[in-house]
TIVO-184904 format. One line per 3 residues: their letters; for each residue x, y, z of N, C-alpha, C, CB. Coordinates in nm, 3 decimals. Glycine has a CB too. Layout:
% TIVO-184904
A) X:Y:Z:X:Y:Z:X:Y:Z:X:Y:Z ~ ... $
This chain:
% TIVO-184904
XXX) 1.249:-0.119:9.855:1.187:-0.235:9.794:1.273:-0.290:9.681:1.048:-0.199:9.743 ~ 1.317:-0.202:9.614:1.405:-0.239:9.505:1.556:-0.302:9.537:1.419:-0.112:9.425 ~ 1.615:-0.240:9.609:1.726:-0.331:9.729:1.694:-0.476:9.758:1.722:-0.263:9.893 $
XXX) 1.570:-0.470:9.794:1.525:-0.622:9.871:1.517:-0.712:9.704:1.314:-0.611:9.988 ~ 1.433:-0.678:9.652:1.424:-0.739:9.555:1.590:-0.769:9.449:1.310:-0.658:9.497 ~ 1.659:-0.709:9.473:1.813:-0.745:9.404:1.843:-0.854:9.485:1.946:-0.622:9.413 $
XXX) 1.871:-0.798:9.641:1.922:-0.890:9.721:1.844:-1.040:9.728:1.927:-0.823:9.849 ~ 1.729:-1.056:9.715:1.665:-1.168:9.686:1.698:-1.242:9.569:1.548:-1.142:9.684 ~ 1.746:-1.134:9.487:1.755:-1.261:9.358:1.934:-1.257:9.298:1.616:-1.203:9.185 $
XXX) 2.018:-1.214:9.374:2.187:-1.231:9.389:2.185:-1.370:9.470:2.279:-1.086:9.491 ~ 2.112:-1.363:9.587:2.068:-1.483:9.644:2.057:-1.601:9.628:1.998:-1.479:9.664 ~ 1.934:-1.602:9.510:1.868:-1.714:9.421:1.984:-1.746:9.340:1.731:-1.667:9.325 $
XXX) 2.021:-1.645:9.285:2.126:-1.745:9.159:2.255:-1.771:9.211:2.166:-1.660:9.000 ~ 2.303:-1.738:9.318:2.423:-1.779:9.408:2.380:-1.895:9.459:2.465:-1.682:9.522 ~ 2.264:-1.922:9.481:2.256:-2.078:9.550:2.185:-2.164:9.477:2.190:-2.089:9.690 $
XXX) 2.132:-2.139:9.345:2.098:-2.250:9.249:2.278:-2.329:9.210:2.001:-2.161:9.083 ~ 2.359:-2.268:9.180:2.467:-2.377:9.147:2.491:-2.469:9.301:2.630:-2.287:9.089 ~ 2.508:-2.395:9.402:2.538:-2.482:9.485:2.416:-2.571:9.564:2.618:-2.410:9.568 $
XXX) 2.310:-2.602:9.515:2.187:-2.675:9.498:2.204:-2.758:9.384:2.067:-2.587:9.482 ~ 2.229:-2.728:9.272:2.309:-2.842:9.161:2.376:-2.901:9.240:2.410:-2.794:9.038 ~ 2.496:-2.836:9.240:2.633:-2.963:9.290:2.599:-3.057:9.405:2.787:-2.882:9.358 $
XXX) 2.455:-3.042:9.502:2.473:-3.075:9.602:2.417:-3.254:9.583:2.406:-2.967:9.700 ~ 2.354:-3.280:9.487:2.378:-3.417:9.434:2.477:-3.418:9.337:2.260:-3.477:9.378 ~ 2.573:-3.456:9.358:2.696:-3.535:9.250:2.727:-3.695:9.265:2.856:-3.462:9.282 $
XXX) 2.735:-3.715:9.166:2.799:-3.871:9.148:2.915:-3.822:9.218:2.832:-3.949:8.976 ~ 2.962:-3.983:9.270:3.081:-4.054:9.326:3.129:-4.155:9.262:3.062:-4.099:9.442 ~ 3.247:-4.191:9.278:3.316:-4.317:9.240:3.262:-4.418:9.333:3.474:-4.309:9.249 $
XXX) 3.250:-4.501:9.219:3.168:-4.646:9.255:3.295:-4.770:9.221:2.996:-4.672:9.127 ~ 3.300:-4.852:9.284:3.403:-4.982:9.258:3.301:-5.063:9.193:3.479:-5.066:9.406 ~ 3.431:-5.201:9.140:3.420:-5.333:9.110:3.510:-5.399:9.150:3.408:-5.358:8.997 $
XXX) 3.461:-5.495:9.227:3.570:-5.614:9.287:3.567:-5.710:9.210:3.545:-5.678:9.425 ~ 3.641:-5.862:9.136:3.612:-5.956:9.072:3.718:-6.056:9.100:3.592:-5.921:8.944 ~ 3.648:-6.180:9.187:3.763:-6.243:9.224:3.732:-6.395:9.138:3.781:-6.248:9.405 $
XXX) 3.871:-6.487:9.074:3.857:-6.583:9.042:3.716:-6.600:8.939:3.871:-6.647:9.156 ~ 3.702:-6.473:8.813:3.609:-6.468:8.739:3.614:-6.510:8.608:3.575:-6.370:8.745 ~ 3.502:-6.587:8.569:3.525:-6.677:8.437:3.413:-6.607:8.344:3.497:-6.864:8.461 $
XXX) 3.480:-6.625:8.222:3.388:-6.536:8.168:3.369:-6.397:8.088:3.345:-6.524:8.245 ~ 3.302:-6.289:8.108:3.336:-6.195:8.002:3.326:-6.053:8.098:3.219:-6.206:7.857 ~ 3.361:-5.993:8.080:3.379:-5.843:8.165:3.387:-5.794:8.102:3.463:-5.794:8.248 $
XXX) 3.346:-5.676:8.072:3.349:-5.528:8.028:3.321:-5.420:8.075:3.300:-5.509:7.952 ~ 3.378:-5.335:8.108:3.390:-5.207:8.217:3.436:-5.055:8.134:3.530:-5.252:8.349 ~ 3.361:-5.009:8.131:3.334:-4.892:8.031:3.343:-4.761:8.145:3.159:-4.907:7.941 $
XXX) 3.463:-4.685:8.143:3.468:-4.596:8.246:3.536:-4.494:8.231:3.503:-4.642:8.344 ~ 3.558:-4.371:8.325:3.639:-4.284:8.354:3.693:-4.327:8.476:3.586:-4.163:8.351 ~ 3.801:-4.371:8.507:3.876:-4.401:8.631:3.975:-4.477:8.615:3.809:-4.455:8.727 $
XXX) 4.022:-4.605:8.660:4.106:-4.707:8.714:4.060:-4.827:8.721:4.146:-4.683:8.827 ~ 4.141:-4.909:8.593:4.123:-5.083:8.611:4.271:-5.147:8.638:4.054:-5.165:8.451 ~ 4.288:-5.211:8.756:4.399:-5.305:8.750:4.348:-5.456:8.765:4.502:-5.268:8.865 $
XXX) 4.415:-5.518:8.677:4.379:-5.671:8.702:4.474:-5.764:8.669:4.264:-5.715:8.631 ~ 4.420:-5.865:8.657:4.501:-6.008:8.623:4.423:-6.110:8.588:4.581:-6.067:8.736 ~ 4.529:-6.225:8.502:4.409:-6.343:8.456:4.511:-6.510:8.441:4.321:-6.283:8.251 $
XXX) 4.432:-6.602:8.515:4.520:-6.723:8.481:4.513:-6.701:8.329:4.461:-6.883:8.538 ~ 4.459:-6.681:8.242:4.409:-6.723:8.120:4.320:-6.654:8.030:4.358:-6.821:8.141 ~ 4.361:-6.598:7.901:4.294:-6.538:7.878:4.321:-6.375:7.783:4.252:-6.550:7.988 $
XXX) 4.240:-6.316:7.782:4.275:-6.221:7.651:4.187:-6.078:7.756:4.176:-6.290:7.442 ~ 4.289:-5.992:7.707:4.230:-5.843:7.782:4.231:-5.763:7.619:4.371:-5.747:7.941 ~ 4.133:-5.652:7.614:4.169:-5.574:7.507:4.073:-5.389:7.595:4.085:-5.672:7.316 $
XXX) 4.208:-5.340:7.520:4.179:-5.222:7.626:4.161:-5.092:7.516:4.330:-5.195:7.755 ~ 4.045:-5.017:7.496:4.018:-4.904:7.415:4.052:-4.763:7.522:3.849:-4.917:7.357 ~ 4.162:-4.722:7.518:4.175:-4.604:7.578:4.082:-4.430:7.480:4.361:-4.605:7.588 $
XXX) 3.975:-4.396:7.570:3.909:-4.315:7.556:3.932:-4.169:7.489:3.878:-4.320:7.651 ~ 4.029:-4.188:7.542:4.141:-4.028:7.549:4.299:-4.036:7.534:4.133:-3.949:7.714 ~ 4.298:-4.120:7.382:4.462:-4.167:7.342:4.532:-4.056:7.399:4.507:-4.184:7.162 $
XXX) 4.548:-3.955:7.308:4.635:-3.832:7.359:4.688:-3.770:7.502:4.571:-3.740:7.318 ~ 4.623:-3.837:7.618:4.629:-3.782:7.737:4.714:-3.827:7.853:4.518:-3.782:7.772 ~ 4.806:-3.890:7.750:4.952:-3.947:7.824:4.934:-4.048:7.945:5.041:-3.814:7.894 $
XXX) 4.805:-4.096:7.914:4.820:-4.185:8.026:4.784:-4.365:7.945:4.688:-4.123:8.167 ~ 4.884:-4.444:7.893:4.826:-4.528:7.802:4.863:-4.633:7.931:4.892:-4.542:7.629 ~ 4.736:-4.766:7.830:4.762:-4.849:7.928:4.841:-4.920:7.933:4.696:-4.902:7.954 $
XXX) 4.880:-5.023:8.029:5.014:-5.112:8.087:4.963:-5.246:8.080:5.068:-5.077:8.256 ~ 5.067:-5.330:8.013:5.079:-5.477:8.006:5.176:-5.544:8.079:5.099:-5.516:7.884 ~ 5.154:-5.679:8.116:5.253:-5.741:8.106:5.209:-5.942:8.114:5.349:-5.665:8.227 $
XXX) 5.355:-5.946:8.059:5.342:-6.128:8.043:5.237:-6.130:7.930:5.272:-6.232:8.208 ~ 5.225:-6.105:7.808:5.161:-6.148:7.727:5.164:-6.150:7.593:5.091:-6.119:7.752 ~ 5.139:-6.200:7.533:5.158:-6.086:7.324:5.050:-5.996:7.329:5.114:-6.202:7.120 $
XXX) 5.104:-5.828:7.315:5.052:-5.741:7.302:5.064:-5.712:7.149:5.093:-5.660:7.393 ~ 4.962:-5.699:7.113:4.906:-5.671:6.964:4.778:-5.541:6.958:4.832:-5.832:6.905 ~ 4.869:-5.405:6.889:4.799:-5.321:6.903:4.675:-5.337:6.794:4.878:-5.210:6.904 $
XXX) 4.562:-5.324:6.784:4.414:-5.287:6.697:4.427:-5.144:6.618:4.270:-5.268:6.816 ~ 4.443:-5.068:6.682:4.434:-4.944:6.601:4.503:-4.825:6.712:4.256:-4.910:6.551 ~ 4.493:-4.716:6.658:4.542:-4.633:6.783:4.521:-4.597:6.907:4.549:-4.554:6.765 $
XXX) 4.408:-4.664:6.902:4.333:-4.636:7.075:4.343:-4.799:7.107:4.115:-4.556:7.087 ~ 4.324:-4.899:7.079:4.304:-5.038:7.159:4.407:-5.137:7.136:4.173:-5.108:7.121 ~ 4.472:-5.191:7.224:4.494:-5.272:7.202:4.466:-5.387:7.257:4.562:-5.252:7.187 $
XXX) 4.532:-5.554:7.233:4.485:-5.648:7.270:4.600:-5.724:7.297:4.393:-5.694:7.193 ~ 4.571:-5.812:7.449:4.693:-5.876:7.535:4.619:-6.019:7.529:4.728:-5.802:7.716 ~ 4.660:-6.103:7.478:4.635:-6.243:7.528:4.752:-6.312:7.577:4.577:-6.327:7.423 $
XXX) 4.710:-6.440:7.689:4.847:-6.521:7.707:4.788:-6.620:7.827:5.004:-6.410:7.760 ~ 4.896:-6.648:7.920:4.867:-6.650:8.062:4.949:-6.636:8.168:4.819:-6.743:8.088 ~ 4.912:-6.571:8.277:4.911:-6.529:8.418:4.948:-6.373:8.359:5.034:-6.620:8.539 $
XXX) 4.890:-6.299:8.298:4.883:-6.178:8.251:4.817:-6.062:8.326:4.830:-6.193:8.142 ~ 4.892:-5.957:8.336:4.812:-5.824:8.427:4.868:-5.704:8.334:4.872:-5.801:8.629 ~ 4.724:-5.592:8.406:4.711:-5.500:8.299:4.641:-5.391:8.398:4.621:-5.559:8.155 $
XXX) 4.654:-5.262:8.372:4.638:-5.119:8.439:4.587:-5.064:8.316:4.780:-5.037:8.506 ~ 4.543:-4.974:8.376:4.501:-4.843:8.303:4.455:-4.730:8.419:4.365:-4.877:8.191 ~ 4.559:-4.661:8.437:4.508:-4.551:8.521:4.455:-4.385:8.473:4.619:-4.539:8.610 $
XXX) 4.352:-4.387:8.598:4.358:-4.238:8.569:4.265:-4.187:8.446:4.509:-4.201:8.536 ~ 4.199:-4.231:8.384:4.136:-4.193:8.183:4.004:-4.292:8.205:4.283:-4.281:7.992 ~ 3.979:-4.251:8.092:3.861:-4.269:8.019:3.909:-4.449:7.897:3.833:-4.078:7.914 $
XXX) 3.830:-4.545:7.950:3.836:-4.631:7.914:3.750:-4.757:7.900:3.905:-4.631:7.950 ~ 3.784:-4.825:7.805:3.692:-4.991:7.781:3.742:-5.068:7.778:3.619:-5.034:7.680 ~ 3.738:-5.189:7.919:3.834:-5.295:7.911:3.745:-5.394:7.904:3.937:-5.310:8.019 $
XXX) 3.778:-5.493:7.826:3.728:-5.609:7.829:3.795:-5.724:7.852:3.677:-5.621:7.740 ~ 3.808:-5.821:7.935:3.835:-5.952:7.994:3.778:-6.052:7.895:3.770:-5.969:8.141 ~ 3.839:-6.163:7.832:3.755:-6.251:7.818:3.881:-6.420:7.879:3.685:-6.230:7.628 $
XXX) 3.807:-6.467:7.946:3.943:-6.599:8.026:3.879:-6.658:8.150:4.122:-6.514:8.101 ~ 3.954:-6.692:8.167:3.961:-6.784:8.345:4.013:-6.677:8.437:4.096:-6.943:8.363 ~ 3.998:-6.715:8.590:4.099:-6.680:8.660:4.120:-6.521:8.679:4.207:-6.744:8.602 $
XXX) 3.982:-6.481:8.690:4.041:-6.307:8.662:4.009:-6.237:8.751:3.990:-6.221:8.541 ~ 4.081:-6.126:8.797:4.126:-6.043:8.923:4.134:-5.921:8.885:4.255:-6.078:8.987 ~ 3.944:-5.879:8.927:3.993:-5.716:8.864:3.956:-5.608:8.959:3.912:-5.668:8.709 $
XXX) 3.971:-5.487:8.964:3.961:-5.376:9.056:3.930:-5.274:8.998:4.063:-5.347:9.126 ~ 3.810:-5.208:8.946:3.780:-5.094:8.927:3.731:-4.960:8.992:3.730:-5.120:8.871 ~ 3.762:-4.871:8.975:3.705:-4.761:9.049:3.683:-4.637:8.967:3.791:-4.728:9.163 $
XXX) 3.578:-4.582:8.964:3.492:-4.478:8.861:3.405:-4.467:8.861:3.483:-4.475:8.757 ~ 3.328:-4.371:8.739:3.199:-4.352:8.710:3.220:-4.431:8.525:3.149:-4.154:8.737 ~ 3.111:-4.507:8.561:3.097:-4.597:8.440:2.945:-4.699:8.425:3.234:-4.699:8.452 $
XXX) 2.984:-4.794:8.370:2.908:-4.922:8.362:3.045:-5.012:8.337:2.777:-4.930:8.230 ~ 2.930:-5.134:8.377:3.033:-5.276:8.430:2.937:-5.423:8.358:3.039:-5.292:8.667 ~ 2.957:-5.453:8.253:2.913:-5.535:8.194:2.967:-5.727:8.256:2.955:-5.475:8.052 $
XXX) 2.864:-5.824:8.304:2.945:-5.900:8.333:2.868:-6.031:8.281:2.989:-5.883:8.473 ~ 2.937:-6.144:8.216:2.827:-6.214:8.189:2.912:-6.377:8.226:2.759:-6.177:8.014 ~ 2.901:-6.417:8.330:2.979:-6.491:8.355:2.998:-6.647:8.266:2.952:-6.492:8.481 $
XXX) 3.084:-6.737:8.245:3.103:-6.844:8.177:3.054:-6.964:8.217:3.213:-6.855:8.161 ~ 2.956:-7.037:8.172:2.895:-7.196:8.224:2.730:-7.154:8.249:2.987:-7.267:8.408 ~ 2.689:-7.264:8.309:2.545:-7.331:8.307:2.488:-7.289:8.440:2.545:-7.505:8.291 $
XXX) 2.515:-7.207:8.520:2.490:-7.184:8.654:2.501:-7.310:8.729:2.361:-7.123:8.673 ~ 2.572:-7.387:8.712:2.601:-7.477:8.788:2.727:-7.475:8.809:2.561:-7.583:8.752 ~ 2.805:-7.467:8.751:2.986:-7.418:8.778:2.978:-7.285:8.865:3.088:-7.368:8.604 $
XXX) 3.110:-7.280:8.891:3.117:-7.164:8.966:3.177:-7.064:8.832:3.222:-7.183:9.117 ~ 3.131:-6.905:8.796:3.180:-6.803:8.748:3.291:-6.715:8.859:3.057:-6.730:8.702 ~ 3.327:-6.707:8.943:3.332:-6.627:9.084:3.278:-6.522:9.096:3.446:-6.594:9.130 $
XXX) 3.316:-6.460:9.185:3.236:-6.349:9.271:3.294:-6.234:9.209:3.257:-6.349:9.447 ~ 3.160:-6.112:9.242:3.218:-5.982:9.252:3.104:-5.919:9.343:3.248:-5.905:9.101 ~ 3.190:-5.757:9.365:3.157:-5.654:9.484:3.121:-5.514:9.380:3.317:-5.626:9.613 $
XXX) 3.075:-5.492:9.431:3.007:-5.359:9.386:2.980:-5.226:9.530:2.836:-5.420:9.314 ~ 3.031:-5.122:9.458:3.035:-5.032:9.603:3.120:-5.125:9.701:2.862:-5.000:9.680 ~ 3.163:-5.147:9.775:3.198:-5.235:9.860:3.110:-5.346:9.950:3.258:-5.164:9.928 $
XXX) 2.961:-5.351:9.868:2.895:-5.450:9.915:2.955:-5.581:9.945:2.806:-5.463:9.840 ~ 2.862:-5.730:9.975:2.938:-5.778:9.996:2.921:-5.863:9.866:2.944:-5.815:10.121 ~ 3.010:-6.006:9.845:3.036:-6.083:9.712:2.928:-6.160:9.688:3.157:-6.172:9.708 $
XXX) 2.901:-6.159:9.530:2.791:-6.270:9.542:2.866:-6.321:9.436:2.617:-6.242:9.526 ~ 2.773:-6.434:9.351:2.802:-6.473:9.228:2.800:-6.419:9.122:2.758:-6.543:9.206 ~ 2.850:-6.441:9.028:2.898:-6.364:8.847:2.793:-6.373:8.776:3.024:-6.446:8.738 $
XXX) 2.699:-6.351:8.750:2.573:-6.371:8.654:2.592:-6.431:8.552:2.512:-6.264:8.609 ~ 2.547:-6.546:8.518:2.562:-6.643:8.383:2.522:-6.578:8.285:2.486:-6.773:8.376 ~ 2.386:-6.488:8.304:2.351:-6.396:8.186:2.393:-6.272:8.144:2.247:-6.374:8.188 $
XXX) 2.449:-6.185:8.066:2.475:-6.042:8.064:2.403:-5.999:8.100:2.498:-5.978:7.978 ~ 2.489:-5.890:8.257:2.423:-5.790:8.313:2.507:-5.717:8.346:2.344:-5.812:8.403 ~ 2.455:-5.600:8.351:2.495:-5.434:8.349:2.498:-5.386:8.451:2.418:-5.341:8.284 $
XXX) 2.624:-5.298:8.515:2.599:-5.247:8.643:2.619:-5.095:8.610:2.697:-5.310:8.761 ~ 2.557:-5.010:8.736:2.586:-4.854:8.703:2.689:-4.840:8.807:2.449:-4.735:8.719 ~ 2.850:-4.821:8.788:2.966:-4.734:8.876:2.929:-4.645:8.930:3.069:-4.678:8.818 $
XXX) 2.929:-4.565:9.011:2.920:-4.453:9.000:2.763:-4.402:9.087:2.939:-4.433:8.847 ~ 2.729:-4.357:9.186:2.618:-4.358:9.226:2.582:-4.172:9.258:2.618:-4.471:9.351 ~ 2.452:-4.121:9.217:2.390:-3.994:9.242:2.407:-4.021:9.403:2.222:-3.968:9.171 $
XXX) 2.442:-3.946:9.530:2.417:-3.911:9.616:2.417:-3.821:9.674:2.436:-3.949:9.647 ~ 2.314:-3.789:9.763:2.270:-3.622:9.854:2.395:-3.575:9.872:2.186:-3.624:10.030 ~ 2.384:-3.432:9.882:2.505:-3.356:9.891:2.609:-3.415:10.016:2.458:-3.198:9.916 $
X) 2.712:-3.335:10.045:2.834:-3.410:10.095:2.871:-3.286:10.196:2.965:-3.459:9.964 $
């Protein structure tokens, strides 16, 4: 009886972790094509983009971790030791790999995220202009929300 009862509970606690893990988040995207307006994407993962126009400023999460972010075509003007800020135009910008906060503010913007995060988007004009589109998960495109709204990256799903 005493056997059974060990073996029952070596059991139990051998398969409570792998009952945890068996919902984990995944990496969730952001697509953003021809977007006017304001973006902010607060993450652990990967932003590459571009902008006819416009100002990027990028807070790297985890200065120290050798992975800083990448400019180009613009006046880069660092903020402090973690952020800096790119304005200009036809400007693109990375950040791979880390823990980060990018914010867009311009015309014309082309961005690609992939992580676990939030995705702030509040597009530019009267809902009568066009803001452009974005994708989420790889759904399909709709319009940019005129009002600030918040997306969750990153989705809980059943084990794998």
């Amino acid at each position: 009886m005493a056997r059974l009862l060990l073996l029952v509970t070596v059991v139990g606690v051998l398969a409570l972790p792998a009952a945890l893990s068996a919902a984990s988040r995944s990496d969730g995207t952001l697509s953003v094509k021809r977007g006017k307006g304001q973006i902010k994407v607060k993450l652990h993962g990967t932003v590459i983009g571009s902008m006819a126009y416009g100002s990027v400023r990028i807070r790297d999460l985890t200065p120290f971790d050798g992975q800083a972010a990448q400019f180009r075509h613009c006046r880069l003007r660092p903020v402090n030791l973690s952020t800096d800020l790119c304005t200009g135009k036809k400007l693109s910008f990375r950040a791979l790999d880390g823990g980060y906060v990018v914010t867009t503010k311009g015309s014309g913007t082309f961005l690609s995220a992939v992580g676990r995060g939030t995705a702030t988007l509040d597009g530019a004009g009267d809902g009568t202009t066009p803001t452009g589109v974005m994708s989420l998960d790889g759904g399909p495109y709709q319009p940019i929300p005129v009002d600030p709204t918040t997306y969750l990256l990153g989705t809980t799903t059943p084990g794998k």
